[in-house]
N, CA, C and O of each residue as an XYZ file, in Angstrom:
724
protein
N     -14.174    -30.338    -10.020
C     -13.653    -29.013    -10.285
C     -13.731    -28.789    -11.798
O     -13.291    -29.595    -12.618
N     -14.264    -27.754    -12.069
C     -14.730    -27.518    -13.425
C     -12.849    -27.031    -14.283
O     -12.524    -27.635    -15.305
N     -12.172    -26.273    -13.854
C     -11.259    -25.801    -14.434
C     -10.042    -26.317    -13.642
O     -10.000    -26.121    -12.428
N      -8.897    -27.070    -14.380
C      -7.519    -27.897    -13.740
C      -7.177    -27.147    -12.611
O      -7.489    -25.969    -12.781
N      -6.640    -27.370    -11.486
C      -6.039    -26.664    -10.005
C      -4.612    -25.932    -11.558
O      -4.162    -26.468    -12.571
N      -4.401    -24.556    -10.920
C      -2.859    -24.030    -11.797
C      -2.340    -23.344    -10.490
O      -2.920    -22.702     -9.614
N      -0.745    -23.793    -10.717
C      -0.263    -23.250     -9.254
C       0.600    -21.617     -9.518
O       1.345    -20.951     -8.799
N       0.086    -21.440    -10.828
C       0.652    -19.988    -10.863
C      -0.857    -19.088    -11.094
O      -1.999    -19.511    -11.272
N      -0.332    -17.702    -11.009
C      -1.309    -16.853    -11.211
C      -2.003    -16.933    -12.344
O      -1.500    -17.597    -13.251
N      -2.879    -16.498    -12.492
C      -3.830    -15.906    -13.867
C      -2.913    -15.840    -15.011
O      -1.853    -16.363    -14.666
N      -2.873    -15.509    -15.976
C      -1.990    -14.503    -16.952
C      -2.911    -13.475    -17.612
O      -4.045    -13.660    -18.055
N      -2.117    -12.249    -17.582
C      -2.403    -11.420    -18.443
C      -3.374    -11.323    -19.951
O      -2.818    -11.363    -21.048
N      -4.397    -11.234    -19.851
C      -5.142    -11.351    -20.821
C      -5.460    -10.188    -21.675
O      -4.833     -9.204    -21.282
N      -6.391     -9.881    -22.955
C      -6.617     -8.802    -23.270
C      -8.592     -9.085    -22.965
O      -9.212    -10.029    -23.455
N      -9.134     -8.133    -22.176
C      -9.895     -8.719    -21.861
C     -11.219     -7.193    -22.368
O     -10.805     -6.035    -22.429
N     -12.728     -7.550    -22.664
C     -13.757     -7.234    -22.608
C     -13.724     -5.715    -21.880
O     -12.695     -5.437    -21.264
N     -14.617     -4.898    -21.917
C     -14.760     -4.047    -21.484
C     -15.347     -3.970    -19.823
O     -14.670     -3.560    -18.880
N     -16.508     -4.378    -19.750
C     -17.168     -4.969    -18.977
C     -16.512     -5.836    -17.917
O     -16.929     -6.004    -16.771
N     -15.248     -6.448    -18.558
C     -14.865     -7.358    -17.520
C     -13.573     -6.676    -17.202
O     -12.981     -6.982    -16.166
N     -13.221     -6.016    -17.798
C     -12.082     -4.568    -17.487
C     -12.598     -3.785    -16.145
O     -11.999     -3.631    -15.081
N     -13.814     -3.369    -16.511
C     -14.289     -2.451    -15.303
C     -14.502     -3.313    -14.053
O     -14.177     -2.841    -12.964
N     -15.293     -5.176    -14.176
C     -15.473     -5.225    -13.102
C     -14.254     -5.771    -12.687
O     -14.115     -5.228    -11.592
N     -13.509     -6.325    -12.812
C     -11.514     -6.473    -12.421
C     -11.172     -5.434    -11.769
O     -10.498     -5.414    -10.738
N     -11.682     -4.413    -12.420
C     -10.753     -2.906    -11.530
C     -11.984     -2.545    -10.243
O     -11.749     -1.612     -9.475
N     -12.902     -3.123    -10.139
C     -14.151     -2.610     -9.007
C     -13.413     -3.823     -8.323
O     -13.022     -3.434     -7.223
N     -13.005     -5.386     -8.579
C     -13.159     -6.401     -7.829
C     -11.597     -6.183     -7.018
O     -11.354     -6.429     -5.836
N     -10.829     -5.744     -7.874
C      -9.183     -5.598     -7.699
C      -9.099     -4.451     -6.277
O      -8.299     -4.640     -5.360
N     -10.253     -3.047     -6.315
C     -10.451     -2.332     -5.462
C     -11.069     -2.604     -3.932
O     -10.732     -2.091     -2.865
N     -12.251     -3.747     -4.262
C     -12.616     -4.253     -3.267
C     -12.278     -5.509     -2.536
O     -12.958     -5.931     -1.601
N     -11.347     -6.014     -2.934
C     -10.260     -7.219     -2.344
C      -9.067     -6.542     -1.386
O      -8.839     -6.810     -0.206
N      -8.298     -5.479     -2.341
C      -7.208     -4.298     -1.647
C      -7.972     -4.071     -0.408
O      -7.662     -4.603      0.658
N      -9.127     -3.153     -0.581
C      -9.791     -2.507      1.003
C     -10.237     -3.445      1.344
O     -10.575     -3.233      2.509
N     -10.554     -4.705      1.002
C     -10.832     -6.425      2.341
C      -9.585     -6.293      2.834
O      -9.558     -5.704      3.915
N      -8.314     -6.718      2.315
C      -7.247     -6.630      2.551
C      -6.910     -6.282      4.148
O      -6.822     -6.831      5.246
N      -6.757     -4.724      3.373
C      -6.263     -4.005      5.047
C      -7.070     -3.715      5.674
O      -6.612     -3.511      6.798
N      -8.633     -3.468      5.627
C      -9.484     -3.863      6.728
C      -9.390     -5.057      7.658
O      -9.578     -5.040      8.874
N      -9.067     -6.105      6.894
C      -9.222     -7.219      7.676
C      -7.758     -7.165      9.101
O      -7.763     -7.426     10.304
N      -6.654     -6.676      8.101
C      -5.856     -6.469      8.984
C      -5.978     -5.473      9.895
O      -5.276     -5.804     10.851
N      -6.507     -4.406     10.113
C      -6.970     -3.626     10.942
C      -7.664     -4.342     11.652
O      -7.355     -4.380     12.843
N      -8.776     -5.115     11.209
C      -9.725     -5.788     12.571
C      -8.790     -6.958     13.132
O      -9.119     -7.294     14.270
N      -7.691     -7.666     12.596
C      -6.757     -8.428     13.056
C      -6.129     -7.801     14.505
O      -6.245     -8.176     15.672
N      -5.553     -6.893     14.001
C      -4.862     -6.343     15.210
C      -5.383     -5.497     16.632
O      -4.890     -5.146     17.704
N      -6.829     -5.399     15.853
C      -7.811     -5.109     17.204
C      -8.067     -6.085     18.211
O      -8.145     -5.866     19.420
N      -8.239     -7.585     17.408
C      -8.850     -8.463     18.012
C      -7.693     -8.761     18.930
O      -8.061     -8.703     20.104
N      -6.059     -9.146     18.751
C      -4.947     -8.949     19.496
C      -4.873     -8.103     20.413
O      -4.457     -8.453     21.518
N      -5.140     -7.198     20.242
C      -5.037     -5.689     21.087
C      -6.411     -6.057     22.082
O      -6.503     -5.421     23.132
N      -7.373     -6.980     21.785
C      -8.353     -6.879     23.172
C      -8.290     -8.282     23.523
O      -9.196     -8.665     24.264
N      -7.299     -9.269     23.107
C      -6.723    -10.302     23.737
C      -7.481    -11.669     22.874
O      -7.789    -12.694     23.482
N      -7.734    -11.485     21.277
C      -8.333    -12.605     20.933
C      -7.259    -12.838     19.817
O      -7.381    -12.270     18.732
N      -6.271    -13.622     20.066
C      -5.514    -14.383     19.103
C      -5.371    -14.691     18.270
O      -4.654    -14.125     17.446
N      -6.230    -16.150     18.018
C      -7.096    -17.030     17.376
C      -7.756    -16.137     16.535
O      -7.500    -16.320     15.345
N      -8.727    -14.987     16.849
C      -9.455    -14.545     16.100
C      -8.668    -13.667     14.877
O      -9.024    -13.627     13.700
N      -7.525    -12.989     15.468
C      -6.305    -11.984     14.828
C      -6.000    -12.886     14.125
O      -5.799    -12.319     13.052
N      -5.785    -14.124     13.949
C      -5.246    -15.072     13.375
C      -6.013    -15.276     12.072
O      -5.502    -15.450     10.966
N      -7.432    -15.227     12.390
C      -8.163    -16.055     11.390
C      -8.193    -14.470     10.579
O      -7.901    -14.508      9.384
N      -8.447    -13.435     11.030
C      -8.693    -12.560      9.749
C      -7.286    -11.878      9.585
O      -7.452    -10.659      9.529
N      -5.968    -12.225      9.489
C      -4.524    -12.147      9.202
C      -4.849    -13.373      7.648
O      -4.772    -12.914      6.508
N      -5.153    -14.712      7.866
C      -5.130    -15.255      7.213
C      -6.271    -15.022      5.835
O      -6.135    -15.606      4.759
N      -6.971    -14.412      6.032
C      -8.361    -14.004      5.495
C      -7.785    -13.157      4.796
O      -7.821    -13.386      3.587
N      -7.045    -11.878      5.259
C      -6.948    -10.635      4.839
C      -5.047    -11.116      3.857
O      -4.233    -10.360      3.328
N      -5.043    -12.061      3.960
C      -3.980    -12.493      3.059
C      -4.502    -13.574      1.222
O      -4.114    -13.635      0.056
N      -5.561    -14.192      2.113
C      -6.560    -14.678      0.865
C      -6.669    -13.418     -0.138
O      -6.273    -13.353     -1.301
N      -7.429    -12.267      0.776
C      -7.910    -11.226     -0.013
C      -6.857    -10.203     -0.998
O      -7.037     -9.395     -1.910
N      -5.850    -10.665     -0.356
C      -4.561     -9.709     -1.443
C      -4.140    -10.637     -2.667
O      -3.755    -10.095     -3.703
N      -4.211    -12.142     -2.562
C      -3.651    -13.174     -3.639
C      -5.025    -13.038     -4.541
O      -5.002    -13.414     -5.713
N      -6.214    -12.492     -3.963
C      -7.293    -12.295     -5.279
C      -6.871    -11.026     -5.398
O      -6.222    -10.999     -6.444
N      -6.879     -9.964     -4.911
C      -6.285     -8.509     -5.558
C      -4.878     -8.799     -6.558
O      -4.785     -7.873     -7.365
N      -4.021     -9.584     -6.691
C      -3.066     -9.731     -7.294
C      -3.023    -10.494     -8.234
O      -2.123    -10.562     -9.071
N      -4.371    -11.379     -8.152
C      -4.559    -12.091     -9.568
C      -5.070    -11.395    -10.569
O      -4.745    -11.488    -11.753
N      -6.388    -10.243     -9.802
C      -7.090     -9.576    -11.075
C      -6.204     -8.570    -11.305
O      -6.448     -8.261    -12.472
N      -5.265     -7.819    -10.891
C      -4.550     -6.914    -11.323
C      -3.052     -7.751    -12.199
O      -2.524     -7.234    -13.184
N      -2.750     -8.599    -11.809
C      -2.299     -9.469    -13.246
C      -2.766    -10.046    -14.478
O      -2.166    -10.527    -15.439
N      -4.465     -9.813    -14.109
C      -4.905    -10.376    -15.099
C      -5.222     -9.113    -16.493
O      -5.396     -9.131    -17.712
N      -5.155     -8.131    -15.396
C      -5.650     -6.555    -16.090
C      -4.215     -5.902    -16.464
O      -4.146     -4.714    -16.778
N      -2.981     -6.807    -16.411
C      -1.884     -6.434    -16.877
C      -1.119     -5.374    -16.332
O      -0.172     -4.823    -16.893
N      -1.687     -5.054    -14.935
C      -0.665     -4.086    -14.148
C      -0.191     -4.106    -13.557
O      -0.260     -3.279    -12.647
N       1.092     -5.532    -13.609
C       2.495     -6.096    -13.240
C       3.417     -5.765    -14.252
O       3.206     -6.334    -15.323
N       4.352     -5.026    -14.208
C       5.409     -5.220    -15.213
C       6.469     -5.284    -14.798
O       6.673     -5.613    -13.629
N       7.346     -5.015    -15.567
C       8.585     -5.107    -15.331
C       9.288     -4.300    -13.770
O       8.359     -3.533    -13.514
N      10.347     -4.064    -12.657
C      10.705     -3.983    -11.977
C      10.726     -1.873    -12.257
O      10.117     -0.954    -11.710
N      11.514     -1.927    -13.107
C      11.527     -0.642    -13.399
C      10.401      0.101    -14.449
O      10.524      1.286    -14.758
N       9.516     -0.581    -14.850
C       7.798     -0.144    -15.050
C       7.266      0.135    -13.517
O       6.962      1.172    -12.929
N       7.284     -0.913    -13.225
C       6.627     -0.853    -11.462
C       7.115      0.455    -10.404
O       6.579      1.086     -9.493
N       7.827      0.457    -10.771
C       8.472      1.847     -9.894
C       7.939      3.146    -10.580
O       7.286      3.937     -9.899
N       8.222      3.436    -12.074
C       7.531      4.426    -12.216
C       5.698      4.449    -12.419
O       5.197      5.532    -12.722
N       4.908      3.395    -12.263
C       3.910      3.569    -12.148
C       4.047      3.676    -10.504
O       3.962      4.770     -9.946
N       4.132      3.195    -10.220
C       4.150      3.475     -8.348
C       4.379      5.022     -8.253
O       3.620      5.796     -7.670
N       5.818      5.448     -9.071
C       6.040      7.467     -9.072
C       5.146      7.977     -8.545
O       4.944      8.415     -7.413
N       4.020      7.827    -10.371
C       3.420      8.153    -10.510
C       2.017      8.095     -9.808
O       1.222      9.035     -9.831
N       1.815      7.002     -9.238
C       0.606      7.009     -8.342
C       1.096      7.765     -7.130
O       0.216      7.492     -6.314
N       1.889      8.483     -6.563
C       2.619      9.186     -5.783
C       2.098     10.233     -5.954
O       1.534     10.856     -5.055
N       2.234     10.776     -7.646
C       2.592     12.083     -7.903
C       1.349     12.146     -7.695
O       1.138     12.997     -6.830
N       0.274     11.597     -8.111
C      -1.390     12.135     -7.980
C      -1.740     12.579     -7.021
O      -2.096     13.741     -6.823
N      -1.666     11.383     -6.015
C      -1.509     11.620     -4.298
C      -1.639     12.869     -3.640
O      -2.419     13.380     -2.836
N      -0.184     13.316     -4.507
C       0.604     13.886     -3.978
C      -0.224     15.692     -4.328
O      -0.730     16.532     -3.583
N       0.000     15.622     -5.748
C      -0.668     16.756     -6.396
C      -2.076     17.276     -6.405
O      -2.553     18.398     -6.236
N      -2.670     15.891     -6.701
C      -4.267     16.094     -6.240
C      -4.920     15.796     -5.588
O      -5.272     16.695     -4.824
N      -5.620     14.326     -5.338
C      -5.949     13.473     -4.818
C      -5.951     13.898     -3.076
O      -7.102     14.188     -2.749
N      -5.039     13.998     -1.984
C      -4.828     14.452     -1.132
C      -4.845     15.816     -0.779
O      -5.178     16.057      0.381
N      -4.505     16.960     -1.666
C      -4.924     18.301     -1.244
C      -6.277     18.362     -1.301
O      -6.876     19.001     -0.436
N      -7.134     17.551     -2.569
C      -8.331     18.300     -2.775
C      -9.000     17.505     -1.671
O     -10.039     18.107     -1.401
N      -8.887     16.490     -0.955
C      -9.450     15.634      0.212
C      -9.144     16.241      1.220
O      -9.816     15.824      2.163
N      -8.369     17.129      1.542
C      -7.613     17.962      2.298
C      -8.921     19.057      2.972
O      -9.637     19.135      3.970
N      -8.597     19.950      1.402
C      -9.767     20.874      1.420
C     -10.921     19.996      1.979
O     -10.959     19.741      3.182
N     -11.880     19.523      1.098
C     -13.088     18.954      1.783
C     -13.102     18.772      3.263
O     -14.197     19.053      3.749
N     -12.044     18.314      4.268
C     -12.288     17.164      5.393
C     -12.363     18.636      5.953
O     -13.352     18.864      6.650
N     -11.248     19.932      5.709
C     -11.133     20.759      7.175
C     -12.624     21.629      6.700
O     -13.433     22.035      7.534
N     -12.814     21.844      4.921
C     -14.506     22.298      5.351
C     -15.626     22.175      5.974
O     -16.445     22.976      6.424
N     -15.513     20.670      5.922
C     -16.532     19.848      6.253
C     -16.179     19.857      8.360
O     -16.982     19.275      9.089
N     -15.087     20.494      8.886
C     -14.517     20.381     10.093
C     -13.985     18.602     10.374
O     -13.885     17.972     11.426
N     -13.856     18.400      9.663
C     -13.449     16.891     10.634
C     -11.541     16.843     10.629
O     -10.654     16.579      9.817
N     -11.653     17.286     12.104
C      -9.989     17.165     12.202
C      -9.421     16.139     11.912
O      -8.294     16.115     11.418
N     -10.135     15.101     12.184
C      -9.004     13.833     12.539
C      -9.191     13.403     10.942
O      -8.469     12.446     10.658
N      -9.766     13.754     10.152
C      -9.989     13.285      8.703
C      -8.917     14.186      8.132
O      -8.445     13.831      7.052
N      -8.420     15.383      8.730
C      -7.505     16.347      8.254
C      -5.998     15.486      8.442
O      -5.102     15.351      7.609
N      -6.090     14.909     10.006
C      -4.731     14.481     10.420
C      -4.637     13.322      9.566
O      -3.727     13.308      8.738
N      -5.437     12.345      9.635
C      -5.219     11.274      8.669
C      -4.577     11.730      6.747
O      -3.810     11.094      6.024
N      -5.150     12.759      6.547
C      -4.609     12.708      5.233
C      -3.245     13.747      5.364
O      -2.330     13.694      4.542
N      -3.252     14.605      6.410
C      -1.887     15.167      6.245
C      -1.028     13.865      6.288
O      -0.226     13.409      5.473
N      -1.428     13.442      7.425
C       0.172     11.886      7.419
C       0.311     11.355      6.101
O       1.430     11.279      5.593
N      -0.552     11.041      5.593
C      -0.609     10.205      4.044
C       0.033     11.106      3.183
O       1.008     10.609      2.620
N      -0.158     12.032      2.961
C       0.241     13.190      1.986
C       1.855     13.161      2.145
O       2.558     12.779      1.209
N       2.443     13.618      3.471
C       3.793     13.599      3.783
C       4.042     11.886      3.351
O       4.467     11.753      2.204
N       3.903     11.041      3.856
C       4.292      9.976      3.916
C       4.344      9.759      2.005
O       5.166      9.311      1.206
N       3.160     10.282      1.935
C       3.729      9.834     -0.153
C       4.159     10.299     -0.210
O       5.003      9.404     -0.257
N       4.984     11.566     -0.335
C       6.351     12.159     -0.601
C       7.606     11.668      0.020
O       8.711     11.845     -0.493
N       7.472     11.255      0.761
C       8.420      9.860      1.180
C       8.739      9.240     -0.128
O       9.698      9.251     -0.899
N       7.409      8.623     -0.076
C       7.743      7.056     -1.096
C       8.261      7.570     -2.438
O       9.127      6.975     -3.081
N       7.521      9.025     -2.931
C       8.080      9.311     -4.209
C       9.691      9.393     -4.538
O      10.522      8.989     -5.351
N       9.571     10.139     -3.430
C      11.123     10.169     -3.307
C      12.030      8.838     -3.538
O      12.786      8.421     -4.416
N      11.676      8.515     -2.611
C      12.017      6.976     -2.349
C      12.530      5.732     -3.732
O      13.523      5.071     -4.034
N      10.980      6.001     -4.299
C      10.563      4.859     -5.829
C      11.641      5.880     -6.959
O      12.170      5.138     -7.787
N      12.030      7.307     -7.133
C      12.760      7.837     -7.232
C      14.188      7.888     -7.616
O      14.758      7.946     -8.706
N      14.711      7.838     -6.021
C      15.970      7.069     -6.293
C      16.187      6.047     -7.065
O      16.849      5.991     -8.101
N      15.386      4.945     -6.315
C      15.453      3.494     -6.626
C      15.086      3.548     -8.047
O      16.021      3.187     -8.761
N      14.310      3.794     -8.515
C      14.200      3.912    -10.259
C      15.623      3.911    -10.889
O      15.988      3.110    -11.750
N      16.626      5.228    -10.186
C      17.530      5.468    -10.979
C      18.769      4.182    -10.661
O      19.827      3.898    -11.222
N      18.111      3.672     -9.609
C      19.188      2.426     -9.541
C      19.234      1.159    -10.622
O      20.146      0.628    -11.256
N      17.973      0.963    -10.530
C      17.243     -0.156    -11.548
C      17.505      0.326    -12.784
O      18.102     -0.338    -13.631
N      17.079      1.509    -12.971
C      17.492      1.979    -14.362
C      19.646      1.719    -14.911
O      20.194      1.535    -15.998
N      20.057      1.820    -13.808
C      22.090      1.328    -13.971
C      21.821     -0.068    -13.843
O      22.769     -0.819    -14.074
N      20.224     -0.801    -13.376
C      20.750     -2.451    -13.080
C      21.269     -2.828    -12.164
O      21.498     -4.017    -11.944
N      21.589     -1.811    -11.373
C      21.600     -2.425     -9.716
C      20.287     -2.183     -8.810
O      19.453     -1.386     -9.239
N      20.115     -2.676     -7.874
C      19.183     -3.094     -6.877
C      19.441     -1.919     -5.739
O      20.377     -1.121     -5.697
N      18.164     -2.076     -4.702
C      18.457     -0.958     -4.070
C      19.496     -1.964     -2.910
O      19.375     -3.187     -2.841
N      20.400     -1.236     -2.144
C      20.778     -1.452     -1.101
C      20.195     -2.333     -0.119
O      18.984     -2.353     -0.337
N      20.504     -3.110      0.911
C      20.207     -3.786      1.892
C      19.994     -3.000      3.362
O      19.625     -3.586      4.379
N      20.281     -1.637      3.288
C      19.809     -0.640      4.440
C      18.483     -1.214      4.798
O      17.822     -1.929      4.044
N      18.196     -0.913      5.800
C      16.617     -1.621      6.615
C      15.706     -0.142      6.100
O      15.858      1.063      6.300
N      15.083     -0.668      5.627
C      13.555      0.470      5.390
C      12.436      0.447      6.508
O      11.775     -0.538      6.836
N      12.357      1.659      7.004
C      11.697      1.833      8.586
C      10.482      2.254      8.406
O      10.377      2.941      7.390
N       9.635      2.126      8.927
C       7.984      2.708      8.658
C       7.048      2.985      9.900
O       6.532      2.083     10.560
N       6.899      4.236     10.125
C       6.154      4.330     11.545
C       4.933      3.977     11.005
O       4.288      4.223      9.985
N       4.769      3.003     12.499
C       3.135      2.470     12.422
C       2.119      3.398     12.577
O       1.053      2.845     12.307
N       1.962      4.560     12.888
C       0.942      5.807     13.047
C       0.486      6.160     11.792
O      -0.488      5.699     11.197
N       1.644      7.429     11.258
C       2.096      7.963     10.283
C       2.017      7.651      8.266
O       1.557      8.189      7.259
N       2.860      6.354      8.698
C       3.312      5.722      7.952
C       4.433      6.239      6.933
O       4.483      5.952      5.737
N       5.648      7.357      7.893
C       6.499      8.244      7.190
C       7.361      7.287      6.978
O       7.481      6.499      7.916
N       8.110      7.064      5.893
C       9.458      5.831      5.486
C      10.418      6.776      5.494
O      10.440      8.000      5.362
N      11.400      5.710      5.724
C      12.964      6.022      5.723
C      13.476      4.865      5.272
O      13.138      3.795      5.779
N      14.549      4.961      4.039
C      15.782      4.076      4.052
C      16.960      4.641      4.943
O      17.534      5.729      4.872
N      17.188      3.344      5.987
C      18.079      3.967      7.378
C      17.237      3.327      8.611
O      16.264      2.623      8.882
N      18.400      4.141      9.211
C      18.013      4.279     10.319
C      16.691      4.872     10.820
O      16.147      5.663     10.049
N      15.985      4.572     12.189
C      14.828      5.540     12.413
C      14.906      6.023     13.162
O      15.297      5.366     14.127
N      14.555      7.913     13.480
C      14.815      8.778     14.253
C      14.491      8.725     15.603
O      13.510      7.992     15.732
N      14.985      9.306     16.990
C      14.192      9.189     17.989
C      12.617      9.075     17.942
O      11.918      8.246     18.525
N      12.204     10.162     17.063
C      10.751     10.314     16.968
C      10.337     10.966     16.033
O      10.818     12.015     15.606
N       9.084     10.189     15.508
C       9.009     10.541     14.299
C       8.513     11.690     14.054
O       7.522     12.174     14.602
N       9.422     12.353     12.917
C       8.918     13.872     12.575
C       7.388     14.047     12.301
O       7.067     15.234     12.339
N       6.662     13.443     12.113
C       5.327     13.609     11.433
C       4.253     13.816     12.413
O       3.510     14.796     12.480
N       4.261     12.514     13.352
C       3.337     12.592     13.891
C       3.658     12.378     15.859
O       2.881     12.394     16.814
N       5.364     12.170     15.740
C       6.162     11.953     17.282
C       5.849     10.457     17.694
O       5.665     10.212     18.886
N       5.778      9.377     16.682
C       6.063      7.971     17.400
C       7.255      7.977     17.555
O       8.152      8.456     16.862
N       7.271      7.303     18.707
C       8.902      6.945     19.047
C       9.133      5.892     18.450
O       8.427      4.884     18.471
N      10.639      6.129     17.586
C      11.354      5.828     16.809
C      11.379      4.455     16.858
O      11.157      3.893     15.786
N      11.695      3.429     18.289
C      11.813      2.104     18.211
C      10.529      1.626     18.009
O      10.214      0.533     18.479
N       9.784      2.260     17.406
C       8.363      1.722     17.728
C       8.051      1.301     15.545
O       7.417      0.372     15.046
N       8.662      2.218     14.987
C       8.993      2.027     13.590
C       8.571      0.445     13.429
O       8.522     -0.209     14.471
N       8.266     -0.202     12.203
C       9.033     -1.498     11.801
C       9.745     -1.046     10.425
O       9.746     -0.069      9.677
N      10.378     -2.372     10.525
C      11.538     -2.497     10.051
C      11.822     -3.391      8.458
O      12.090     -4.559      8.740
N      11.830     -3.223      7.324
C      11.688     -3.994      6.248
C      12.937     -4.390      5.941
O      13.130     -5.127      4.973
């Protein structure tokens, strides 16, 4: 092994240009391995292959500890209450641009279900803004958020701190069907 085994992450470096950009291409394409893999995880379950859900659960967990090294290495871990308002703020984009103007395109272009997919997302980040929000102003007094269960429909992906409703406003999953953080 050319470089000592280290059992912590990367550290934060000040790094090259070049190696700035490809960190943020490699950091992007590890994230979408990520939850692809978990998507094909839960297919393979859902048509009765286990073992196989298993192996790309474990795969698609490899792929987030490399998304979390290069984005530590590119220095965009900080502090508890940094993290929340960059999170806001990746909300607010979402929220403001990013999703309306994807909006527009999908129903020009006619593709409904490209419409339904980003309405859920759109609502659902106004959730979280809300959400990172509060909690900011908690962190900001130095207390923590509450121990309330944070609920998340699996469709949707609308959050609640609380309880979860019969059915969800967004898209009508039934409520016990939520998980639970």
């Amino acid at each position: 092994m050319a470089e000592p085994f280290m059992t912590t992450p990367p550290k934060p470096e000040r790094l090259g240009a070049m190696t700035e950009e490809n960190l943020k291409a490699a950091f992007a394409g590890e994230s979408q391995a990520s939850q692809k893999y978990l998507a094909f995880a839960a297919r393979a379950a859902q048509e009765g292959y286990p073992n196989v859900a298993r192996l790309f659960t474990a795969v698609a967990f490899a792929e987030s500890a490399h998304a979390r090294n290069h984005l530590n290495v590119m220095g965009g871990i900080g502090s508890t209450a940094e993290n929340l308002k960059a999170a806001f703020g990746g909300e607010s984009f979402e929220i403001s641009e990013m999703y309306p103007a994807y909006s527009a395109v999908a129903k020009m272009q006619g593709n409904a279900e490209a419409v339904t997919s980003i309405r859920y997302a759109l609502a659902a980040e106004k959730d979280h803004q809300g959400i990172y929000e509060a909690t900011g102003k908690k962190v900001d007094g130095a207390a923590d958020l509450d121990a309330t269960p944070i609920r998340v429909c699996p469709v949707c992906g609308h959050t609640i701190v609380g309880e979860a409703p019969d059915e969800c406003p967004l898209c009508g999953t039934a409520g016990r069907l939520f998980h639970s953080f």
